[in-house]
Backbone atoms as SQL, in Angstrom:
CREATE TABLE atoms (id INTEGER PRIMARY KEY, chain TEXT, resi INTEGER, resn TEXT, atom TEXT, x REAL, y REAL, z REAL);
INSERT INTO atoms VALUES
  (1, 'A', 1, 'UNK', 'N', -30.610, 236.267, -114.226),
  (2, 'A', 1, 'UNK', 'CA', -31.400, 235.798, -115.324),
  (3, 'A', 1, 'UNK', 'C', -30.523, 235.150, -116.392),
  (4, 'A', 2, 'UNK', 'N', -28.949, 235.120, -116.653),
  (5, 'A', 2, 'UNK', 'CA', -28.096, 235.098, -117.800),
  (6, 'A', 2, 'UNK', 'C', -28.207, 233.488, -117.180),
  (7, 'A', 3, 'UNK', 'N', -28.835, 232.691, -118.231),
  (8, 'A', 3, 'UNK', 'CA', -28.978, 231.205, -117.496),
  (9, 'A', 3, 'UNK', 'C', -28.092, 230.018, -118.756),
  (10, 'A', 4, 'UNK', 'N', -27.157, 230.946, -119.539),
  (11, 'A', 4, 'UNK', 'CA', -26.266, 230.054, -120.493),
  (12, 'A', 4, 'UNK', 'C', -25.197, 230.983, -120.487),
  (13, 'A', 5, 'UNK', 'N', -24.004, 230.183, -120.991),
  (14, 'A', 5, 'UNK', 'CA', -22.869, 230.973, -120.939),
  (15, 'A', 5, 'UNK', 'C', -22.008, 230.525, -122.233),
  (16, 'A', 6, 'UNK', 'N', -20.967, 230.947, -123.035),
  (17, 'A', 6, 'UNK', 'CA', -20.360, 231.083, -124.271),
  (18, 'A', 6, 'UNK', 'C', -20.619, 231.974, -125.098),
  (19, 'A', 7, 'UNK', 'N', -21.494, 232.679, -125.014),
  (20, 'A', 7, 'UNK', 'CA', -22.004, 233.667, -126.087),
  (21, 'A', 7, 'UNK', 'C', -20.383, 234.677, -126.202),
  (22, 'A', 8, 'UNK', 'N', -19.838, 234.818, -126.874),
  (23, 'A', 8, 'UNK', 'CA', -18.654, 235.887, -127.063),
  (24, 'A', 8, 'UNK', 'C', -19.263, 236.555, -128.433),
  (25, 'A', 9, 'UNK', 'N', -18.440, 237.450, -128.146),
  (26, 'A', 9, 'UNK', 'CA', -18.646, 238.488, -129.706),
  (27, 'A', 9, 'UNK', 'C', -17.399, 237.729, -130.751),
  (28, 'A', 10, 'UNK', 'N', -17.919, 238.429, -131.807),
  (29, 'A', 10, 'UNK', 'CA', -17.061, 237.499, -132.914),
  (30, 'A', 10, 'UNK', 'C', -16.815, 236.189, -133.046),
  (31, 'A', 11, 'UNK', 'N', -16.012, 235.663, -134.340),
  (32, 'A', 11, 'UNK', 'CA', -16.134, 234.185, -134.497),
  (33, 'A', 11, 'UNK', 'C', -17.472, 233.606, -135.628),
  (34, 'A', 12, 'UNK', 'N', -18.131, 233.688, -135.293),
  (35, 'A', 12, 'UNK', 'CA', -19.149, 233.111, -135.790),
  (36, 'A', 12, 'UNK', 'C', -20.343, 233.901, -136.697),
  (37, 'A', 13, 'UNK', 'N', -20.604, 233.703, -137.642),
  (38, 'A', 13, 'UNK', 'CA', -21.333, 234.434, -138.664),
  (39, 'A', 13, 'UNK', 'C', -22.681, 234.381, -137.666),
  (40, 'A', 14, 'UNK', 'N', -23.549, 235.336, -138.273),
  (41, 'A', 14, 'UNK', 'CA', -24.990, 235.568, -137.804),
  (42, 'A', 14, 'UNK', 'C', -25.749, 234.725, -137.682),
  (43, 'A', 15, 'UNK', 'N', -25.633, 233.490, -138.877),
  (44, 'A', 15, 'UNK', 'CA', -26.475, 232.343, -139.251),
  (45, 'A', 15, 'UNK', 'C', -26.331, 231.363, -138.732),
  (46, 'A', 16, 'UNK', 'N', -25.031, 231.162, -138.216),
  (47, 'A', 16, 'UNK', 'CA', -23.509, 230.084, -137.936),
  (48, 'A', 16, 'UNK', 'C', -24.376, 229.630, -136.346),
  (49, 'A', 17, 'UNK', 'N', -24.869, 228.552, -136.175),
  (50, 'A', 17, 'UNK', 'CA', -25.038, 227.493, -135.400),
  (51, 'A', 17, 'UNK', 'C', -24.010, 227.661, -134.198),
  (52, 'A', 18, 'UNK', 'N', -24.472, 227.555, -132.845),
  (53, 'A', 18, 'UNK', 'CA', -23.600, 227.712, -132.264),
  (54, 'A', 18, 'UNK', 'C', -23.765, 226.859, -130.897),
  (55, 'A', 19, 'UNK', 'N', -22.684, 226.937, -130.088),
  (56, 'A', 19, 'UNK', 'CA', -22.650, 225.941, -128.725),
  (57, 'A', 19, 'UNK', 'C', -23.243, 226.980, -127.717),
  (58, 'A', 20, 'UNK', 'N', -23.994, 226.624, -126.377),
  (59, 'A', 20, 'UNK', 'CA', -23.705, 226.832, -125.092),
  (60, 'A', 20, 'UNK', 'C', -23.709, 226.016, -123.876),
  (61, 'A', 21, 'UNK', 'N', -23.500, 226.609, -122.759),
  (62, 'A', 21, 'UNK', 'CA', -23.502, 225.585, -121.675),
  (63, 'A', 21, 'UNK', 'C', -24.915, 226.015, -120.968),
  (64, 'A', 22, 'UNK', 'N', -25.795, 225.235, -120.377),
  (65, 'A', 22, 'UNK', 'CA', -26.882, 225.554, -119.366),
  (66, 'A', 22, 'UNK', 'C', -25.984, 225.703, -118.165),
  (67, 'A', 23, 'UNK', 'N', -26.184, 226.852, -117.377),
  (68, 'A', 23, 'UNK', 'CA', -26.098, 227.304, -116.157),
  (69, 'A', 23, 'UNK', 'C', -26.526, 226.880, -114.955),
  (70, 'A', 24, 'UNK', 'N', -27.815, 226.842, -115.169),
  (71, 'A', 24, 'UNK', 'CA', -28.837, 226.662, -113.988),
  (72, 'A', 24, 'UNK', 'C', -29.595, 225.451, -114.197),
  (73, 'A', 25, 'UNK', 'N', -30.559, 225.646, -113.136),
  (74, 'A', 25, 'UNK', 'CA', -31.553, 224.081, -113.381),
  (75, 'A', 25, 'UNK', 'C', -33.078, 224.821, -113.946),
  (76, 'A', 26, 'UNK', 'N', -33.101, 225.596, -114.209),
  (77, 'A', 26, 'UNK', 'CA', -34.684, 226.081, -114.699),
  (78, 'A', 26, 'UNK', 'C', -35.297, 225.078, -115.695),
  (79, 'A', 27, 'UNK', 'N', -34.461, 224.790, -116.321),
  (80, 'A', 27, 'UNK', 'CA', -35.206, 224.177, -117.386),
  (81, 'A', 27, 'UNK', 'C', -34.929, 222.762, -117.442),
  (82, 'A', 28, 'UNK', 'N', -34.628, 222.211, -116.422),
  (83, 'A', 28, 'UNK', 'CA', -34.488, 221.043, -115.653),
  (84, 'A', 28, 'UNK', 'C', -35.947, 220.283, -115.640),
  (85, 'A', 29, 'UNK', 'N', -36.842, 218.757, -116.011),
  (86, 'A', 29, 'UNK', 'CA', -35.553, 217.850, -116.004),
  (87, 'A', 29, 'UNK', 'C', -35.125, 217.771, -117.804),
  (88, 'A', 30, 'UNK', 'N', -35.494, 218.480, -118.884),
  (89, 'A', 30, 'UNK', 'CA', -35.117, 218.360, -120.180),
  (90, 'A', 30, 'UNK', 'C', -33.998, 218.827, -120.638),
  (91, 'A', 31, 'UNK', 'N', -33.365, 219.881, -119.496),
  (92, 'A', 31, 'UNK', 'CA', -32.032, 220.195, -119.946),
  (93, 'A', 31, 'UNK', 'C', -31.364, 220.546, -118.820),
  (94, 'A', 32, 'UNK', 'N', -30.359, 219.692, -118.218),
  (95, 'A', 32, 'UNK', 'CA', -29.907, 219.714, -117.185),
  (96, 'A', 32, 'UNK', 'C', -28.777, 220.861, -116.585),
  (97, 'A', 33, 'UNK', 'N', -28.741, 221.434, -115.769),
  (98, 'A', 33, 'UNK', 'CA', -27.349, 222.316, -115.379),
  (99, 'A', 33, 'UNK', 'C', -25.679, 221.817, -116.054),
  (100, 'A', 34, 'UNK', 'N', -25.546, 222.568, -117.127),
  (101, 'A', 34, 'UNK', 'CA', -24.026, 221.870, -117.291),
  (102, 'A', 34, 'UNK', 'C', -24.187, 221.344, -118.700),
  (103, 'A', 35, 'UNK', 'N', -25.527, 220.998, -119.400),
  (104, 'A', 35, 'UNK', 'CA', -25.214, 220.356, -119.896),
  (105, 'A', 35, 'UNK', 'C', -25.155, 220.999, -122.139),
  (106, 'A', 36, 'UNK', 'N', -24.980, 220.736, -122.702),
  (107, 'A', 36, 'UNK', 'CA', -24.567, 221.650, -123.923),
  (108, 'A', 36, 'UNK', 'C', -25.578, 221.815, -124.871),
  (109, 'A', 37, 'UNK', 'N', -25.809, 222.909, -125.450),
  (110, 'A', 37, 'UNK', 'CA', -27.138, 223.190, -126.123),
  (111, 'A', 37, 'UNK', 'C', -26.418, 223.759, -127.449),
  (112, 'A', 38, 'UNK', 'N', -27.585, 223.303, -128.417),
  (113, 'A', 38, 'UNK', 'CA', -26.879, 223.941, -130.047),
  (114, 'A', 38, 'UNK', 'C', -27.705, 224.710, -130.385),
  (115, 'A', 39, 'UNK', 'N', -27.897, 226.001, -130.512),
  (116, 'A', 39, 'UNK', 'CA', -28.560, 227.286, -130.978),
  (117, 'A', 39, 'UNK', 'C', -28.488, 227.331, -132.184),
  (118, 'A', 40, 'UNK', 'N', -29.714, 227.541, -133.328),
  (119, 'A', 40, 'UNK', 'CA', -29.622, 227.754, -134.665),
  (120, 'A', 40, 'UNK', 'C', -29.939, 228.983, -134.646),
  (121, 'A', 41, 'UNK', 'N', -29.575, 230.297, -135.107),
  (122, 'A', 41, 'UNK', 'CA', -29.873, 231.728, -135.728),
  (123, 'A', 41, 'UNK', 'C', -31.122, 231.497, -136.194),
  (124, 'A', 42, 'UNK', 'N', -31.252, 230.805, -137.216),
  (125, 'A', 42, 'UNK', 'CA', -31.716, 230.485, -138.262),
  (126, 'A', 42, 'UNK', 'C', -33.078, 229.968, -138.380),
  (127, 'A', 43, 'UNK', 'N', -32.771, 229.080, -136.932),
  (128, 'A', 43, 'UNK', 'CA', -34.261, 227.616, -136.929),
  (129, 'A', 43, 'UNK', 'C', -35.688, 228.537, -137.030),
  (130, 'A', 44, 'UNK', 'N', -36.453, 227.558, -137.487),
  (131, 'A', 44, 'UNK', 'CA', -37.855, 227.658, -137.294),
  (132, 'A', 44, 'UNK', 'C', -38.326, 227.983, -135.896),
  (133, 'A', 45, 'UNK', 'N', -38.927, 229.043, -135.795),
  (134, 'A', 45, 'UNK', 'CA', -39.725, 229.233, -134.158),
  (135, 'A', 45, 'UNK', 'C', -40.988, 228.694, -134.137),
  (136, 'A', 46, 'UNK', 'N', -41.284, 228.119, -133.712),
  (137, 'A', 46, 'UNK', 'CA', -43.248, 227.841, -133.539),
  (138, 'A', 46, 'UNK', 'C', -43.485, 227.481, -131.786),
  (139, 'A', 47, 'UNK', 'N', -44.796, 227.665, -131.944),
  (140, 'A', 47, 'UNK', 'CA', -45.363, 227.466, -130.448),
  (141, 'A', 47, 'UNK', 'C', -44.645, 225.863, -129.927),
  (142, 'A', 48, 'UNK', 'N', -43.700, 226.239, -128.298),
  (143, 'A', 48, 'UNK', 'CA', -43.371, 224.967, -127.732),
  (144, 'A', 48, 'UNK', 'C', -41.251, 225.089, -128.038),
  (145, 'A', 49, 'UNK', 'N', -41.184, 225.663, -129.177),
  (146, 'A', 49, 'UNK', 'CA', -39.801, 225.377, -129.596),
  (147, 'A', 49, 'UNK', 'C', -38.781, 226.049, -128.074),
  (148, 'A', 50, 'UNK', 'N', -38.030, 225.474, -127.759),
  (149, 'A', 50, 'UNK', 'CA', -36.989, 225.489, -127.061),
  (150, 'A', 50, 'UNK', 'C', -35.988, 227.203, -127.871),
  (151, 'A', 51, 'UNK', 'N', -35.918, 228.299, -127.146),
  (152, 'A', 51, 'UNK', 'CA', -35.293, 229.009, -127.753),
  (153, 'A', 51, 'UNK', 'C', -34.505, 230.209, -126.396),
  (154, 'A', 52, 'UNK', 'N', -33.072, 230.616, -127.471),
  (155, 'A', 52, 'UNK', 'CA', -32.208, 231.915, -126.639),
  (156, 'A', 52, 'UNK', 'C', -32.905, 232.726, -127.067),
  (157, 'A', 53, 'UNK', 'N', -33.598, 233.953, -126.003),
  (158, 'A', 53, 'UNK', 'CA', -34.316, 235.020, -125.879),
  (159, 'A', 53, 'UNK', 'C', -33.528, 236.084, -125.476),
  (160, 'A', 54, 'UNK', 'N', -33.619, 237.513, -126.160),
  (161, 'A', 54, 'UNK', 'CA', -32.972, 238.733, -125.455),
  (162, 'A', 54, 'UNK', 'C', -33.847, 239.428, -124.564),
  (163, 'A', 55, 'UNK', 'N', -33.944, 239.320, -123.277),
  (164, 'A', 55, 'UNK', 'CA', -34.653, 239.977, -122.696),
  (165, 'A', 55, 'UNK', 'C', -34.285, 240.720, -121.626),
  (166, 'A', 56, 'UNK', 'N', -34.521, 242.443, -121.796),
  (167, 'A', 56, 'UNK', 'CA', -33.970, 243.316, -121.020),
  (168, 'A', 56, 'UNK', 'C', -32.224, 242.889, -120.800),
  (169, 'A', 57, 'UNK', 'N', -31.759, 243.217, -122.418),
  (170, 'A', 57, 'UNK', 'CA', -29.963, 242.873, -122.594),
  (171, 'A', 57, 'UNK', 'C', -29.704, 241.792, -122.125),
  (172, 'A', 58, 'UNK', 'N', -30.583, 240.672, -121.440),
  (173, 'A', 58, 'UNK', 'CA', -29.233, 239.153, -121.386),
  (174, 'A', 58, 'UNK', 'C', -30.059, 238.476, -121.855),
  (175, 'A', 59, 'UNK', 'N', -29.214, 237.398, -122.451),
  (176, 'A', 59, 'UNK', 'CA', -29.890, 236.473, -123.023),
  (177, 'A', 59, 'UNK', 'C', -30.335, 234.999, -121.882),
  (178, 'A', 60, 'UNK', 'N', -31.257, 234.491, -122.196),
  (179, 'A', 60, 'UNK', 'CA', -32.163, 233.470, -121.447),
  (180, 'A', 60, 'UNK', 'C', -32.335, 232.281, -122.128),
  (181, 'A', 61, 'UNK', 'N', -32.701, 231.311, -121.515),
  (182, 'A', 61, 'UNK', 'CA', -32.753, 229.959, -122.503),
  (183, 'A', 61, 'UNK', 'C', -34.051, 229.246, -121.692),
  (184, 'A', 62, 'UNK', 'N', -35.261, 229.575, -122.567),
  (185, 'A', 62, 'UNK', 'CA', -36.623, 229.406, -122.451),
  (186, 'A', 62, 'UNK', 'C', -37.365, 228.439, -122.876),
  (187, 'A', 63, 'UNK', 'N', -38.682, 228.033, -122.890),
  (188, 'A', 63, 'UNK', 'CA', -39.471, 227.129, -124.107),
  (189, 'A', 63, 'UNK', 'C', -40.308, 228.521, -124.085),
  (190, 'A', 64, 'UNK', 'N', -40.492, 228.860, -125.719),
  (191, 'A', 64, 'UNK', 'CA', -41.599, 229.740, -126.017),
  (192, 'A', 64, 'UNK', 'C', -42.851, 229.220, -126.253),
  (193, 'A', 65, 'UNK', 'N', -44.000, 230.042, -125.784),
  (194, 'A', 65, 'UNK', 'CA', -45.420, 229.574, -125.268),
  (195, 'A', 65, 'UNK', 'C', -45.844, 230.888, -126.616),
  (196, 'A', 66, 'UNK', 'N', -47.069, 230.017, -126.969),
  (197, 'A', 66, 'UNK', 'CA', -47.882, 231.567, -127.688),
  (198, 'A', 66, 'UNK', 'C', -48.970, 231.233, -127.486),
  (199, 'A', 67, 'UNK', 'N', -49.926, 232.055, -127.053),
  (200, 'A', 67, 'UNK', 'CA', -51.325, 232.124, -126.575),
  (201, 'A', 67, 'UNK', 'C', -52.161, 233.231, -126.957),
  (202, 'A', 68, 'UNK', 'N', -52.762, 233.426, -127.488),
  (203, 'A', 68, 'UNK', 'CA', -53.619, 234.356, -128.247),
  (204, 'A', 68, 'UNK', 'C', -52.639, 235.222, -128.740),
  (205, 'A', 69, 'UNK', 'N', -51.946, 235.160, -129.913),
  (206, 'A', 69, 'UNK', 'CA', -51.129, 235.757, -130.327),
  (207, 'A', 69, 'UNK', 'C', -49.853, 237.162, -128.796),
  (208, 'A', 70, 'UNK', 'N', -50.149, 236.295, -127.715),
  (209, 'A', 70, 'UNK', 'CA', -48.968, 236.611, -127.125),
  (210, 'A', 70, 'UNK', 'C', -47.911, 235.810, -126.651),
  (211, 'A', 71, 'UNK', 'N', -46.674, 236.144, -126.867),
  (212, 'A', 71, 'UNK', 'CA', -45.704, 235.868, -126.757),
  (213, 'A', 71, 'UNK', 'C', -45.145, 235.514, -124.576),
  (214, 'A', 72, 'UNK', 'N', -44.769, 234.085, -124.675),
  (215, 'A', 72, 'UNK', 'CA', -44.007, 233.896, -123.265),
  (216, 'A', 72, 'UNK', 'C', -42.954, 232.882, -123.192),
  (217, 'A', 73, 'UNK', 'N', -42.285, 233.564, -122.553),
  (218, 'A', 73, 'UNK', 'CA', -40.453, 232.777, -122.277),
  (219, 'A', 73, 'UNK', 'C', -40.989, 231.513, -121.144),
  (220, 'A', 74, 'UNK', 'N', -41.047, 230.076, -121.050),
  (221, 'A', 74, 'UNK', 'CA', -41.434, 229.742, -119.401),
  (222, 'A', 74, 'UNK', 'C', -40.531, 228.865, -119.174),
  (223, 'A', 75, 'UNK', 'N', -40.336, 228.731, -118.012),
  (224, 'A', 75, 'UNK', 'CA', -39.300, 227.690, -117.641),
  (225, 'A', 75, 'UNK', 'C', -40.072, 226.327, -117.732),
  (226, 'A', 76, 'UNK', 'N', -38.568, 225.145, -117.440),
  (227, 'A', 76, 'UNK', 'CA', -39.420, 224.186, -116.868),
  (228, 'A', 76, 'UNK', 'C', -40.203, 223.697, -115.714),
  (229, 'A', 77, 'UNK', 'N', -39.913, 224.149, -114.530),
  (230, 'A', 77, 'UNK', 'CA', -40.001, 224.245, -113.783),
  (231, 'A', 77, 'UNK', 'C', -40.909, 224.774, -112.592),
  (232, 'A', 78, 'UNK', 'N', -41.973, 224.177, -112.324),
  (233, 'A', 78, 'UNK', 'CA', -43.342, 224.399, -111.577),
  (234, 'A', 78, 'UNK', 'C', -43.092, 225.502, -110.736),
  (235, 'A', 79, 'UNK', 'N', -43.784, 226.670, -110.648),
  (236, 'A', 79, 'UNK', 'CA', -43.788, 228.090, -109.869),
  (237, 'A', 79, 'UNK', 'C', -42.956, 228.806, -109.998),
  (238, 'A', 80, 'UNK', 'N', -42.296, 228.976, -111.544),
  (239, 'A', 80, 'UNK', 'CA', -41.743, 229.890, -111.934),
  (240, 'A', 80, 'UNK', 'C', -42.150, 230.754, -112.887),
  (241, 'A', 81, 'UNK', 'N', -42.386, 232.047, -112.552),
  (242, 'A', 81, 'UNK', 'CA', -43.368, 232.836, -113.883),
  (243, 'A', 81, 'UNK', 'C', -43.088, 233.342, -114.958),
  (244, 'A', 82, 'UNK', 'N', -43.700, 233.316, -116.069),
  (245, 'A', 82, 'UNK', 'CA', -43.585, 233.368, -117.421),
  (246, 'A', 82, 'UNK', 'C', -43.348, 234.568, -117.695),
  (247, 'A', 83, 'UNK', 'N', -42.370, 235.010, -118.377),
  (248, 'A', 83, 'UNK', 'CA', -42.009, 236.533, -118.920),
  (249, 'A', 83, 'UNK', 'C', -42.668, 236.351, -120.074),
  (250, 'A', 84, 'UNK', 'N', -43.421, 237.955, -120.363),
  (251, 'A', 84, 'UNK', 'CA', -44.087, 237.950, -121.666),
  (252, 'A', 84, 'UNK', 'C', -43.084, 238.376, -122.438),
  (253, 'A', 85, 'UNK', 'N', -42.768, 238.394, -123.735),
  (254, 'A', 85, 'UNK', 'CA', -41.785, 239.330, -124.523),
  (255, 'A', 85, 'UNK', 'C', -43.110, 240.143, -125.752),
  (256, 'A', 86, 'UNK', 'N', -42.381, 241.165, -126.754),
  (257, 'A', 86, 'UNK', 'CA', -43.335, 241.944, -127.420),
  (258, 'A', 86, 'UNK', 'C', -43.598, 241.089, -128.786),
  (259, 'A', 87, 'UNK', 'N', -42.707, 239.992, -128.997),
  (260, 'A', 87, 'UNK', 'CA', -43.244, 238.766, -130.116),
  (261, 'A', 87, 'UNK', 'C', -41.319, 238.038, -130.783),
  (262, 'A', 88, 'UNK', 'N', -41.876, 237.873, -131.379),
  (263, 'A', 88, 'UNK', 'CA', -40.421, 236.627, -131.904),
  (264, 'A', 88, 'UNK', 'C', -38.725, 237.492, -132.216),
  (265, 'A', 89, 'UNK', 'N', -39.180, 238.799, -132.071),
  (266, 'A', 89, 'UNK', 'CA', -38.192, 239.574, -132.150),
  (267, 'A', 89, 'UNK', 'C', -37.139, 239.781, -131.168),
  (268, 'A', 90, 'UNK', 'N', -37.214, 238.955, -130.046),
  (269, 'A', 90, 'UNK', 'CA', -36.868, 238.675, -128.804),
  (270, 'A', 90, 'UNK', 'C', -35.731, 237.546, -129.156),
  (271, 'A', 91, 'UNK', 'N', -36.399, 236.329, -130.250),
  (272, 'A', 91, 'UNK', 'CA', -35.335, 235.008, -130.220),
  (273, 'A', 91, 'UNK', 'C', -34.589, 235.303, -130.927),
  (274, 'A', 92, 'UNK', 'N', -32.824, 234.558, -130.476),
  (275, 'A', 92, 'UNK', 'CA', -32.150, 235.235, -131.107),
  (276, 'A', 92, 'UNK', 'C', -31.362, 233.778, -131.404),
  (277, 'A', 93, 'UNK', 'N', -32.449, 232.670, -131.455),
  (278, 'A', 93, 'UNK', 'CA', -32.281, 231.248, -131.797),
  (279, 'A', 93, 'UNK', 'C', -33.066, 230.470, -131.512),
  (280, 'A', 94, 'UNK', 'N', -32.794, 228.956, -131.914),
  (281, 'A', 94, 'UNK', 'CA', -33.865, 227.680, -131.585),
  (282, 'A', 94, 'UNK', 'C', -32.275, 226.406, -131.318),
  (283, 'A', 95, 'UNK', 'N', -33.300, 225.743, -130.380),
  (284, 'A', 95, 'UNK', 'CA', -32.054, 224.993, -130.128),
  (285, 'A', 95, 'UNK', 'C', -32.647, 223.723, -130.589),
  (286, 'A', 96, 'UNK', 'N', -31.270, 223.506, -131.712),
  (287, 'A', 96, 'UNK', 'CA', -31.972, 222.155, -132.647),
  (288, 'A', 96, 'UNK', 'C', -31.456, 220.901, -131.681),
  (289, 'A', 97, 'UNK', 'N', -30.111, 221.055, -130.627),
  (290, 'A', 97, 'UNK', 'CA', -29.550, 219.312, -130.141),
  (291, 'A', 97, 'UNK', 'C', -29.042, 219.812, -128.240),
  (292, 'A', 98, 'UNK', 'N', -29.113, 219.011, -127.864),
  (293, 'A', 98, 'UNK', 'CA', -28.963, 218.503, -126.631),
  (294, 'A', 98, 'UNK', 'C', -27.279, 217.570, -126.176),
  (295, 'A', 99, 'UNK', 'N', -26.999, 218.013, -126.250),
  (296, 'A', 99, 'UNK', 'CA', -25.147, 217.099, -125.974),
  (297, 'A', 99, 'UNK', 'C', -25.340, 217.208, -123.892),
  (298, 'A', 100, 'UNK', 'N', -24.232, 216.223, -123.795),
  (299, 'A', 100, 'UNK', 'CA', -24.213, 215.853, -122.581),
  (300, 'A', 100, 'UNK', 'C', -23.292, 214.848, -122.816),
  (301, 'A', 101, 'UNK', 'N', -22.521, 214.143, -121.610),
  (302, 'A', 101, 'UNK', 'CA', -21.571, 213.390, -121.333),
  (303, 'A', 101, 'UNK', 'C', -21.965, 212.031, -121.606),
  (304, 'A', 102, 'UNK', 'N', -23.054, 211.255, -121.989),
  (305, 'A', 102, 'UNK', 'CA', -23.626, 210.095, -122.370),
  (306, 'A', 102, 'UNK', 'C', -24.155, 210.337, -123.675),
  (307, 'A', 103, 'UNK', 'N', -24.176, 209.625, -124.783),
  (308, 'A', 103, 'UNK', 'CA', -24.508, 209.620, -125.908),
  (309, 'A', 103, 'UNK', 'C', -26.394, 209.462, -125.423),
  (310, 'A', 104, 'UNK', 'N', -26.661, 208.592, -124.769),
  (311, 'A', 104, 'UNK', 'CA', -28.091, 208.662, -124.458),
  (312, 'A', 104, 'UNK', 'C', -28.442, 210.317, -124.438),
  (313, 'A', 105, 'UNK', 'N', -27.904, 210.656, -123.937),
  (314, 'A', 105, 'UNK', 'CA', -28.590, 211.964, -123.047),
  (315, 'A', 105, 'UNK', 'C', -28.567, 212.907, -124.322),
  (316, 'A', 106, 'UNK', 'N', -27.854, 212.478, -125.652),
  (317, 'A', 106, 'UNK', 'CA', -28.207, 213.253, -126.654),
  (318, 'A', 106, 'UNK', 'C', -29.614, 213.288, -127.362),
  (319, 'A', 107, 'UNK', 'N', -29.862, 214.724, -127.892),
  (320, 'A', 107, 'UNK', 'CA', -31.267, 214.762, -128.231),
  (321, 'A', 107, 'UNK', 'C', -31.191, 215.965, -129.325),
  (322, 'A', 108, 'UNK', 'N', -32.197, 215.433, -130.702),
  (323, 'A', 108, 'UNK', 'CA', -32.009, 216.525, -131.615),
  (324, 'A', 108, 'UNK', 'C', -33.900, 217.470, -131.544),
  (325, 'A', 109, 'UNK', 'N', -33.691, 218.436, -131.452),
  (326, 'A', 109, 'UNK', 'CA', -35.038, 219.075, -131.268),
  (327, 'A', 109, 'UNK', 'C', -35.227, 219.540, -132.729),
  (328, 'A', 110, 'UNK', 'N', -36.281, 219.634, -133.461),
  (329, 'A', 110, 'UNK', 'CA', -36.481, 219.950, -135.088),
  (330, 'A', 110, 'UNK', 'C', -37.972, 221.042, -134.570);
């Protein structure tokens, strides 16, 4: 399930914006295997936002869904099933930008 990697302890304040790498293809084709994601502590969550989730101790890199006031992690990716979580206490970020090896392929999410 650990589908980003960089997270280390220390370094970086609580609030402090941070890098990772995508792992996998789940959330493929908007964020490709490999390619670099910027996590805000901080950001705004709302229904749809791109966010790192703690679920059952590892962290995940989801789009959050809310549907009658419940909470779901889903991939991108057709026939893969949606983990519910118990509500926003789960994100442990929003990912405001998109980096990759082509300046195209950059993307800022608000």
């Amino acid at each position: 399930m650990n589908d980003v990697t960089g997270m280390e302890s220390g370094g970086c304040g609580g609030s402090d914006p941070f890098a990772l790498q995508v792992l996998d293809d789940t959330m493929e084709p908007e964020f490709a295997k490999g390619c670099i994601i910027i996590i805000d502590p901080s950001g705004v969550v709302t229904n749809g936002s791109f966010v790192l989730a703690e679920v059952d101790g590892e962290l995940i890199f989801r789009q959050l869904i809310v549907v009658d006031d419940r909470y779901y992690l889903k991939t991108m990716q057709a026939g893969c099933e949606s983990i519910e979580v118990s509500g926003l206490g789960a994100v442990k970020g929003v990912v405001v930008q998109r980096a990759g090896t082509r300046r195209r392929y950059h993307k800022h999410y608000v």
